[in-house]
Chimera marker file (.cmm) of the C-alpha trace (Angstrom):
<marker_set name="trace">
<marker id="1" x="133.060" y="98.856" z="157.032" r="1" g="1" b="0" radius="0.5"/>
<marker id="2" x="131.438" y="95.510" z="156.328" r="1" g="1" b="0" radius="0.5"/>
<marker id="3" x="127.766" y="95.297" z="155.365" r="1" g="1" b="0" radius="0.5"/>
<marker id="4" x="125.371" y="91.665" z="155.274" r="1" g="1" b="0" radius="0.5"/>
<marker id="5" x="123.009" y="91.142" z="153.003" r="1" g="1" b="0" radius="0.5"/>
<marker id="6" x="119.994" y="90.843" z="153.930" r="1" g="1" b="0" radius="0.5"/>
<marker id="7" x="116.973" y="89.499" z="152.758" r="1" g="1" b="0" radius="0.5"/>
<marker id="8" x="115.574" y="92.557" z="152.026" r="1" g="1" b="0" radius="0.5"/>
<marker id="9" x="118.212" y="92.832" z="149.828" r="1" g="1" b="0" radius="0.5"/>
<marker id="10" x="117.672" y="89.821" z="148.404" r="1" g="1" b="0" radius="0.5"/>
<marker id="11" x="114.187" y="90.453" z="147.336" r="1" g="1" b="0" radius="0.5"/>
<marker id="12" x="115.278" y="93.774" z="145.799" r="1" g="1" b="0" radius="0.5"/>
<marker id="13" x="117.987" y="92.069" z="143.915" r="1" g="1" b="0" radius="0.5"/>
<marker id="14" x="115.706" y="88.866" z="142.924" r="1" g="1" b="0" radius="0.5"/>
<marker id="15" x="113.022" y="91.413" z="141.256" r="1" g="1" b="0" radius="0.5"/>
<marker id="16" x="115.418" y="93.799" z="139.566" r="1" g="1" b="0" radius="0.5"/>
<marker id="17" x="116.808" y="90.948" z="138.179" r="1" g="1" b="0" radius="0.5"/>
<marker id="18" x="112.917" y="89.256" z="137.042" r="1" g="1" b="0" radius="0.5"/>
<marker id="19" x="112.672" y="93.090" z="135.549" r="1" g="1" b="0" radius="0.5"/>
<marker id="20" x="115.717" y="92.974" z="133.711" r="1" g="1" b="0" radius="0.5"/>
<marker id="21" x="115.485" y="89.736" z="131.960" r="1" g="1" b="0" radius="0.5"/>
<marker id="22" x="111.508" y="90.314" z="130.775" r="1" g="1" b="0" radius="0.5"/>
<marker id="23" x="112.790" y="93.878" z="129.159" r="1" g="1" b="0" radius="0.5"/>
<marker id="24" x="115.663" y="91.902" z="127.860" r="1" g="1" b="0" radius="0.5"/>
<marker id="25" x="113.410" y="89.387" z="126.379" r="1" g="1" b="0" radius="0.5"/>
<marker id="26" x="110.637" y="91.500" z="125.120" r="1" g="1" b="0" radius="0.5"/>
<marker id="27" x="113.141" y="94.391" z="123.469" r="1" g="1" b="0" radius="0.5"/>
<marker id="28" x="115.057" y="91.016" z="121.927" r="1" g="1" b="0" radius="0.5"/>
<marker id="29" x="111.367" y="89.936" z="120.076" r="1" g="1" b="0" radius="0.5"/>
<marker id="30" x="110.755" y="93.118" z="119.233" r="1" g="1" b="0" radius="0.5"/>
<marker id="31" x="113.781" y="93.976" z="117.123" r="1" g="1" b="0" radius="0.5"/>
<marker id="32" x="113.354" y="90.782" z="115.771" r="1" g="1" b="0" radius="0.5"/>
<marker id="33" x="110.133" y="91.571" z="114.509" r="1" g="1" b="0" radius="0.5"/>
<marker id="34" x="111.081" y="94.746" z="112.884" r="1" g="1" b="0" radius="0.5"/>
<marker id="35" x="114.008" y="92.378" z="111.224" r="1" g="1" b="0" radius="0.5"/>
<marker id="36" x="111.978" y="89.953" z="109.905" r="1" g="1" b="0" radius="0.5"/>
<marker id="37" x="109.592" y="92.755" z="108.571" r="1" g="1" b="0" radius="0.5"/>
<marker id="38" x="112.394" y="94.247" z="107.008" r="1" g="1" b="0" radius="0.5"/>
<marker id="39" x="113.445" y="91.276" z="105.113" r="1" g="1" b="0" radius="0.5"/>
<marker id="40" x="110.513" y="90.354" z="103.892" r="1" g="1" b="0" radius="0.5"/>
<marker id="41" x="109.311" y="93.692" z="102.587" r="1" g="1" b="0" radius="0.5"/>
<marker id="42" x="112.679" y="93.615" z="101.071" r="1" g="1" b="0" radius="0.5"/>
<marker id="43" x="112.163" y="90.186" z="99.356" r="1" g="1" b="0" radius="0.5"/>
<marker id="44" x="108.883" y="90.949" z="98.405" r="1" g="1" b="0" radius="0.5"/>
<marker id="45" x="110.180" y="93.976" z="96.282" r="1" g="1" b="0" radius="0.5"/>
<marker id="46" x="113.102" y="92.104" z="94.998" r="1" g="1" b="0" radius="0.5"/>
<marker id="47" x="112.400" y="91.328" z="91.141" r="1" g="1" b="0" radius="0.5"/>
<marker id="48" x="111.661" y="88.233" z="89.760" r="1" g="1" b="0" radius="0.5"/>
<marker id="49" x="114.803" y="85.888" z="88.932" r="1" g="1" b="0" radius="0.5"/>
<marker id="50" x="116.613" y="87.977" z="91.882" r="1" g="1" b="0" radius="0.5"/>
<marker id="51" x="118.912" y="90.553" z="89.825" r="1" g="1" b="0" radius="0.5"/>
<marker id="52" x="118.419" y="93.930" z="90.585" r="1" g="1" b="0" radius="0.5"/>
<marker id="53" x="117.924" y="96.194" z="87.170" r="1" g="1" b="0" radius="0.5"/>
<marker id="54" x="120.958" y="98.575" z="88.235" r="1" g="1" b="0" radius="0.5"/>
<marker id="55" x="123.385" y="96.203" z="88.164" r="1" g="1" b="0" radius="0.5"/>
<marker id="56" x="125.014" y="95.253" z="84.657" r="1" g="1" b="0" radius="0.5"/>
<marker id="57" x="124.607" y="92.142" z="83.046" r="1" g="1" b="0" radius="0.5"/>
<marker id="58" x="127.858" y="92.202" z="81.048" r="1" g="1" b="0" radius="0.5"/>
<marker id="59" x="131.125" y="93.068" z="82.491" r="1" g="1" b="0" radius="0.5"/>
<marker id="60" x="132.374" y="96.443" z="81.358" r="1" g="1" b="0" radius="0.5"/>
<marker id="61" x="135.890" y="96.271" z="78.919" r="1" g="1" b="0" radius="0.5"/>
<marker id="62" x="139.749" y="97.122" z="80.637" r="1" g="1" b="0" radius="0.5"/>
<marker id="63" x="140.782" y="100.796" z="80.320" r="1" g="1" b="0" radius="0.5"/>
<marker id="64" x="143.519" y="100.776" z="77.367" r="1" g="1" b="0" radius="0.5"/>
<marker id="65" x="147.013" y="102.988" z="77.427" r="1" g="1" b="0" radius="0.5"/>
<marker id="66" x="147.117" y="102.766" z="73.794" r="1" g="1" b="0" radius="0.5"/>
<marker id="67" x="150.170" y="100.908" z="74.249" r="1" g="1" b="0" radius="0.5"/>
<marker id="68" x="150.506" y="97.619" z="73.142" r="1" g="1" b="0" radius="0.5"/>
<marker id="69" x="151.367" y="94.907" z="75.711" r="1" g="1" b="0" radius="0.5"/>
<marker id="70" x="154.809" y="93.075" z="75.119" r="1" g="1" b="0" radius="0.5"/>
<marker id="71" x="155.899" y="90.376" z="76.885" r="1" g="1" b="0" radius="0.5"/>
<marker id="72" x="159.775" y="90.607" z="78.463" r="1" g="1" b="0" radius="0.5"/>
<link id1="1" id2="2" r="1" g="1" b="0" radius="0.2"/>
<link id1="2" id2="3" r="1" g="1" b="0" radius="0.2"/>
<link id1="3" id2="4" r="1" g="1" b="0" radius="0.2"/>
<link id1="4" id2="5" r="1" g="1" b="0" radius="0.2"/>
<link id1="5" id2="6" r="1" g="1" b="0" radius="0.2"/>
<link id1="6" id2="7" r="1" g="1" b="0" radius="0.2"/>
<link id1="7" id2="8" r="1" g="1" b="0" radius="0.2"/>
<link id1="8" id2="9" r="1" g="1" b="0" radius="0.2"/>
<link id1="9" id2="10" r="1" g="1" b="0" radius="0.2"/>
<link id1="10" id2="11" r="1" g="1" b="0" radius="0.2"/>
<link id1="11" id2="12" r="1" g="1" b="0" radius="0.2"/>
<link id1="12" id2="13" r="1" g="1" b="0" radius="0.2"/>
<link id1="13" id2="14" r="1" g="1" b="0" radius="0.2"/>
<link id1="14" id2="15" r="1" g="1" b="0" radius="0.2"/>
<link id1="15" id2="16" r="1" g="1" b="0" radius="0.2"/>
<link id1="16" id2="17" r="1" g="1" b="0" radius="0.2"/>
<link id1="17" id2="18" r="1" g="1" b="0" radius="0.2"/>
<link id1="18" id2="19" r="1" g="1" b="0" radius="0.2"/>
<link id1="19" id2="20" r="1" g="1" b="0" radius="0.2"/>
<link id1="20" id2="21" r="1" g="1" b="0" radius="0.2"/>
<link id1="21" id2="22" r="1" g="1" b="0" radius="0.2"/>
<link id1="22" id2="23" r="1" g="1" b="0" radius="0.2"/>
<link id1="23" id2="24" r="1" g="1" b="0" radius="0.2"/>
<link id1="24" id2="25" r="1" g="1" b="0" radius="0.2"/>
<link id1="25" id2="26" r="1" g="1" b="0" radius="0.2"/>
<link id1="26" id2="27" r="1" g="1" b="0" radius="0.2"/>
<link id1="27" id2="28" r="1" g="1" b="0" radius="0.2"/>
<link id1="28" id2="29" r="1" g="1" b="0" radius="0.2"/>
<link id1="29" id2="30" r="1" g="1" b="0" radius="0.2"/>
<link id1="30" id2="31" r="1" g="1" b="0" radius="0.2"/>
<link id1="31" id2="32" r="1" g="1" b="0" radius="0.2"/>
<link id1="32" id2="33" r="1" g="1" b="0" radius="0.2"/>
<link id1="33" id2="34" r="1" g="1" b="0" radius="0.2"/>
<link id1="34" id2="35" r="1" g="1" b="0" radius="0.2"/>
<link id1="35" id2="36" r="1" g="1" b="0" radius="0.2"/>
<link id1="36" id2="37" r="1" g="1" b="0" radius="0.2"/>
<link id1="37" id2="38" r="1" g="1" b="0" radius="0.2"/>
<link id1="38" id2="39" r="1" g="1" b="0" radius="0.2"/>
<link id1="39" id2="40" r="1" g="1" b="0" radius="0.2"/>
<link id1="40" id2="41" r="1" g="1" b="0" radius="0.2"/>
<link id1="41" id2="42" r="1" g="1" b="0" radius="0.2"/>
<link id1="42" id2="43" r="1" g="1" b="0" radius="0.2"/>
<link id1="43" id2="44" r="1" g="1" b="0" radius="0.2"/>
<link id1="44" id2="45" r="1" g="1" b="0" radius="0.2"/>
<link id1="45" id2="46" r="1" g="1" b="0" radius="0.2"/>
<link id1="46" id2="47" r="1" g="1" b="0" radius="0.2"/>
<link id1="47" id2="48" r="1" g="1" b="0" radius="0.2"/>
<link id1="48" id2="49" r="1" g="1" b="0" radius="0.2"/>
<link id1="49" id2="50" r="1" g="1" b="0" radius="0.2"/>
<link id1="50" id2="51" r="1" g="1" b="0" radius="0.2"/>
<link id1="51" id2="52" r="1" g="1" b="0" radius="0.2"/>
<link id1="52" id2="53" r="1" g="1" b="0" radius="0.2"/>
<link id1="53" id2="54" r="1" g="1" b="0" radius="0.2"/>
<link id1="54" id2="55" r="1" g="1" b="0" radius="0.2"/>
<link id1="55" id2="56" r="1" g="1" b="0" radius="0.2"/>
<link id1="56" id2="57" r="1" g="1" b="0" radius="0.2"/>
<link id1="57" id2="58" r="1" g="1" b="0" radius="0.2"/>
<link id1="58" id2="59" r="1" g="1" b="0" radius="0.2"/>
<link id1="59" id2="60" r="1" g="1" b="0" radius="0.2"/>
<link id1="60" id2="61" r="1" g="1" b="0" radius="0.2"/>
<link id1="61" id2="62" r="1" g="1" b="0" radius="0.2"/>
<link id1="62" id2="63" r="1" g="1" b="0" radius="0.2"/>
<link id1="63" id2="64" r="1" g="1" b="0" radius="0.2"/>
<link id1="64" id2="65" r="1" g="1" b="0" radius="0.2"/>
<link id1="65" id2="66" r="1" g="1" b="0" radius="0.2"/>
<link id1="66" id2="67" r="1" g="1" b="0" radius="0.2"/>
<link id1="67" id2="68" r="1" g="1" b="0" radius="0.2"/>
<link id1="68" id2="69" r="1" g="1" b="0" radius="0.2"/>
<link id1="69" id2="70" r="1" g="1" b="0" radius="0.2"/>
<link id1="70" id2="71" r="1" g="1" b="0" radius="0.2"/>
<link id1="71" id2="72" r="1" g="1" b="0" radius="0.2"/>
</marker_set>
């Protein structure tokens, strides 16, 4: 069984699809402001010359065996 669509139909369609596309467009800029916030707060905490204090400066030395290392 075969329907036309009509131009009710049409309408409908036209403004579900006006709906859609402004939700899209204002839940899109609003994540993006939280991002940006995010960033920045995070930047703006960040210490100055941009190393964290946890992380070590100097590598830390190889586990040893005890055993010497011999070339074959």
């Amino acid at each position: 069984m075969g329907t036309s669509l009509t131009p009710e139909f049409w309408r409908q369609f036209a403004v579900l699809l006006v709906i859609a596309m402004a939700v899209t467009f204002v839940l899109s800029a609003a994540l993006d402001a939280l991002y940006l916030r995010r960033v920045q707060r995070r930047a703006a905490q960040r210490p100055p010359g941009g190393i964290p204090p946890a992380l070590p400066t100097t590598p830390r030395p190889l586990p040893t065996t005890g055993r010497p290392l011999v070339k074959s």
